[in-house]
N, C-alpha and C positions, 0 to 999 in steps of 0.2 A: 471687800476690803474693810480691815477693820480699823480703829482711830482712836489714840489714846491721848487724853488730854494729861498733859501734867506744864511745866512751862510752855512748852509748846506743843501744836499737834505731831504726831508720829504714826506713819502709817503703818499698820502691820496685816501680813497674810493670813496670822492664824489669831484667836484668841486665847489669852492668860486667863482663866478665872480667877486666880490669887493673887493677880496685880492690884494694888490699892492704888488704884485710879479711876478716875470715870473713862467708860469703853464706849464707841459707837459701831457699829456695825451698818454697812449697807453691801448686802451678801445676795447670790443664787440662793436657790433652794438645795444646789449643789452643792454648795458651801457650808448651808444649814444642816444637810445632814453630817457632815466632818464636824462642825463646831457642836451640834447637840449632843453628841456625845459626853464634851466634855462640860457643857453646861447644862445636863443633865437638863435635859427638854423633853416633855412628853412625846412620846412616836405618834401619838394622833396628830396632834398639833404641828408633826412636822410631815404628814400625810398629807393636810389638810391644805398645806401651804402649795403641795404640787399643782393645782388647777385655780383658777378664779372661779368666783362666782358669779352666777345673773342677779343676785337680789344685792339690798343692803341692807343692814343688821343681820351679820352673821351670826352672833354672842357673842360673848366675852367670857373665857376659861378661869378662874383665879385660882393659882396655885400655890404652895408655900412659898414660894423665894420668887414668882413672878406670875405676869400677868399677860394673857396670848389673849389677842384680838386680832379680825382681819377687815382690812379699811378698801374699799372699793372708791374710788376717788375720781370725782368730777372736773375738770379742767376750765373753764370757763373760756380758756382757748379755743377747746374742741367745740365749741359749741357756737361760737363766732363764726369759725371756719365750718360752720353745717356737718358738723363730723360729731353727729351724736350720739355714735358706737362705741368711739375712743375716749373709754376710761381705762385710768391706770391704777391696780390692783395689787397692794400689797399687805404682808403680816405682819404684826408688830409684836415682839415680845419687850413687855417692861421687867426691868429687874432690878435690885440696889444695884447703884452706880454702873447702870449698864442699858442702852437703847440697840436695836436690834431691827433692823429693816430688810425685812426678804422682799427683794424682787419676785414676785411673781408672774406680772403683766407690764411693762412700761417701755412700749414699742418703738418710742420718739425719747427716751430718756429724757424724759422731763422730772420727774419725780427725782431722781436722781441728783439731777443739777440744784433742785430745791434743797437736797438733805446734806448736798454740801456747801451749799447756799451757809445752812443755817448753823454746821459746825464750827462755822466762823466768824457768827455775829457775835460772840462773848471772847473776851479774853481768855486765851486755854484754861491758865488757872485758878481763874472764878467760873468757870464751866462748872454747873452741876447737872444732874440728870432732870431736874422740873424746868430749868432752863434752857436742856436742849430738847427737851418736847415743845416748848413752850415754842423756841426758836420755828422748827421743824413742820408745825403746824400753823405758825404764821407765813409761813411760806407759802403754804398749801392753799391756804386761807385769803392770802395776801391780795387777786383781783376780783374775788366775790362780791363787795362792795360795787363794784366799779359795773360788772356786770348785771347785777341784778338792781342798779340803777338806770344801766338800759334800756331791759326790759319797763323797767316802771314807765321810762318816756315814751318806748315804743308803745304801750297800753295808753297813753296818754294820746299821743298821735293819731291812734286809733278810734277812740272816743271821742277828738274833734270832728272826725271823717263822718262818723256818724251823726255829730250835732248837725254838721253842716248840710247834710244828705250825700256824700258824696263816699261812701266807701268802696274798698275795692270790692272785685267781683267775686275775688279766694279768701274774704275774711273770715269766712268759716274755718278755714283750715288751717290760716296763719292762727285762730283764738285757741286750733286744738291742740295746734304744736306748742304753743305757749305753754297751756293749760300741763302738756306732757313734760314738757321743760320744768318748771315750777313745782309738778308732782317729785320728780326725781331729785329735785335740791333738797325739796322740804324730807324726805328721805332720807338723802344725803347728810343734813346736818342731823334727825334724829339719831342715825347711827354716831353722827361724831358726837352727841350730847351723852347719847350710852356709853363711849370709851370714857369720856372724861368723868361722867357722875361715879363711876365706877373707879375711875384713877383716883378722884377726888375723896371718893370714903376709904381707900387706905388701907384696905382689910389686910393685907400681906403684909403692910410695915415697909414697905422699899421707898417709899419718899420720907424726906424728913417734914415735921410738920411746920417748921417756921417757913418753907420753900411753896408749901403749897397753894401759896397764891400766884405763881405763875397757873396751876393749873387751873385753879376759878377765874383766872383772865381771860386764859378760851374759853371755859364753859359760856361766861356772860356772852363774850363774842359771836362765840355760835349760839346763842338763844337771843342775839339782836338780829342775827342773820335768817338765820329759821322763819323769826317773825316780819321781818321783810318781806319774803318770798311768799309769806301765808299771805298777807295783806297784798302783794300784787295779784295773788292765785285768785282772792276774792272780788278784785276790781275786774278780773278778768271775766268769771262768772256772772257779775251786772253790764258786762259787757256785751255779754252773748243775749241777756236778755232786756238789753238795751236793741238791739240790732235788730230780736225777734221783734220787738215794738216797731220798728223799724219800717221793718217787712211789713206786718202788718197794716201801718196807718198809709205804707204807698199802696198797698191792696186796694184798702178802704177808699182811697183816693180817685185810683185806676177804677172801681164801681162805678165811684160819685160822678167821674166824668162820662161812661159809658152811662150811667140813667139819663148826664142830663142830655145827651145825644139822641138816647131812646125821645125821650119827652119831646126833642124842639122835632125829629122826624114822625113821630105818631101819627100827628093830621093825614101827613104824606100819603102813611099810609091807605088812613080812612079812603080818604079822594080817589087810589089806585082804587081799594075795592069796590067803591061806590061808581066810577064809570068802568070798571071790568064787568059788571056786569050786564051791558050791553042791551035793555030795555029797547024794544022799540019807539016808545015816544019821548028819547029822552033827547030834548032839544037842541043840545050840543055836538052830537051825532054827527049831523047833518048841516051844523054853524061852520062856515068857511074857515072861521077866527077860533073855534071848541080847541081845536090843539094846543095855540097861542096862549088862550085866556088859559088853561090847565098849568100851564108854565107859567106864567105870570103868578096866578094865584097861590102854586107850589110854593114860590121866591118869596115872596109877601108874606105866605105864613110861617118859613122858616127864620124872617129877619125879625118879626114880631117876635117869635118867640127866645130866638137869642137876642134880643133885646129886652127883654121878659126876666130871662134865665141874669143877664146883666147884671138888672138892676137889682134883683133877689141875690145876687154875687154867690149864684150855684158853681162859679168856676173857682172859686178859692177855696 
């Protein structure tokens, strides 16, 4: 469907290229091939739109009269809801006074709901085209904050667990999924820092230049967001090697208690080996009371010596 701002919005089936209005498109790829025709779109670029991709930063094509990019998009939804597969994947072509959004991927119409979200946070006829990017991507944009503040608490909560000694017993794998989470934002926003540095120098002429500060409003925005996510990425990494310290100093512990055990039974031992060997004239042998007094004396020097071990405070 495509959207012509002039007093008001108007929806239309097909696209005018010769309308002197600003156009928004949010189309199939089925639709993109009927409309490239007449908006004269590169066939790669409209090849390219047929599949999503696994990565992000796909490039960015700059052509005479427009500008093809394709955006793989993070939800911060999907990711609440443990559903870390579901991104939604679409093209973008910029042109004068024209925005262009192919569906590609967007299984839950979420994307969707956003782009029309954003054609009507301006009045139709102060709508321009840096303003409905601008809109368009604040949408997109719009609970990244919210989420990747989150995360910060939940790294935060994690790190008292461990001051305290008490972390869980899967924090290894909750620090990896984070760690994977984290990787894929900070991705996430390089790819959106490339569309925008790239929208932002202008090489083709299709933005006007007094306008182009809506589009250094996302750039800033996604380079405070990007740097969010790096600095929780890094808390995360002191995290992990907070933990290993962790581990270690209960190791180191779990020794210190097993020596000082060793040390207070040692005697014990001696005594076993000294009458196991069995001596004929060893006088105890044959003492009515040699069983008695071996237990007595065992009790005696294991209380001495954890009373020993006490007061040297071997158990802290």
């Amino acid at each position: 469907m495509f959207y012509e701002f002039r007093k008001e919005i108007t929806k239309k089936e097909s696209v005018n290229p010769h309308n002197n209005c600003l156009v928004a498109g949010y189309i199939t790829v089925d639709e993109l091939e009927n409309a490239a025709k007449h908006l004269f779109f590169d066939h790669e670029t409209v090849e390219s739109c047929k599949s999503a991709k696994n990565v992000f930063r796909s490039g960015i094509e700059i052509y005479e009269d427009y500008t093809f990019t394709e955006l793989k998009i993070i939800d911060p939804v999907h990711y609440e809801n443990g559903d870390n597969d579901n991104t939604d994947y679409v093209s973008l072509y910029f042109k004068r006074d024209m925005l262009i959004v192919v569906d590609v991927l967007d299984t839950d119409g979420s994307t969707k709901r956003k782009f029309e979200r954003a054609i009507k946070r301006f009045t139709p006829s102060t709508m321009t085209l840096e303003k409905l990017i601008y809109a368009f991507f604040d949408e997109i944009l719009n609970k990244d904050v919210r989420f990747i503040e989150k995360l910060s608490l939940q790294v935060s909560a994690i790190e008292e667990d461990i001051i305290k000694g008490t972390p869980d017993e899967d924090i290894n794998i909750t620090l990896l999924q984070l760690k994977r989470k984290l990787l894929e934002m900070h991705n996430y926003y390089e790819q959106c820092l490339d569309i925008f540095e790239t929208l932002d120098a202008n090489e083709n002429d299709i933005f006007e230049t007094d306008s182009l500060m809506y589009i250094a409003n996302i750039t800033q925005r996604i380079t405070r967001l990007r740097e969010d996510v790096d600095s929780t990425s890094n808390a995360v990494v002191h995290l992990q090697d907070a933990y290993s310290n962790y581990l270690d100093a209960k190791l180191n512990n779990t020794m210190k208690y097993l020596t000082v055990l060793s040390t207070i039974f040692f005697p014990l031992t001696i005594i076993v080996g000294w009458y196991g060997m069995n001596f004929i004239n060893m006088p105890e042998l044959k003492w009515d009371y040699g069983y008695l007094y071996v237990i007595i004396l065992s009790v005696v020097i294991m209380i001495v010596f954890a009373l020993i071990a006490k007061k040297l405070k071997w158990f802290k």
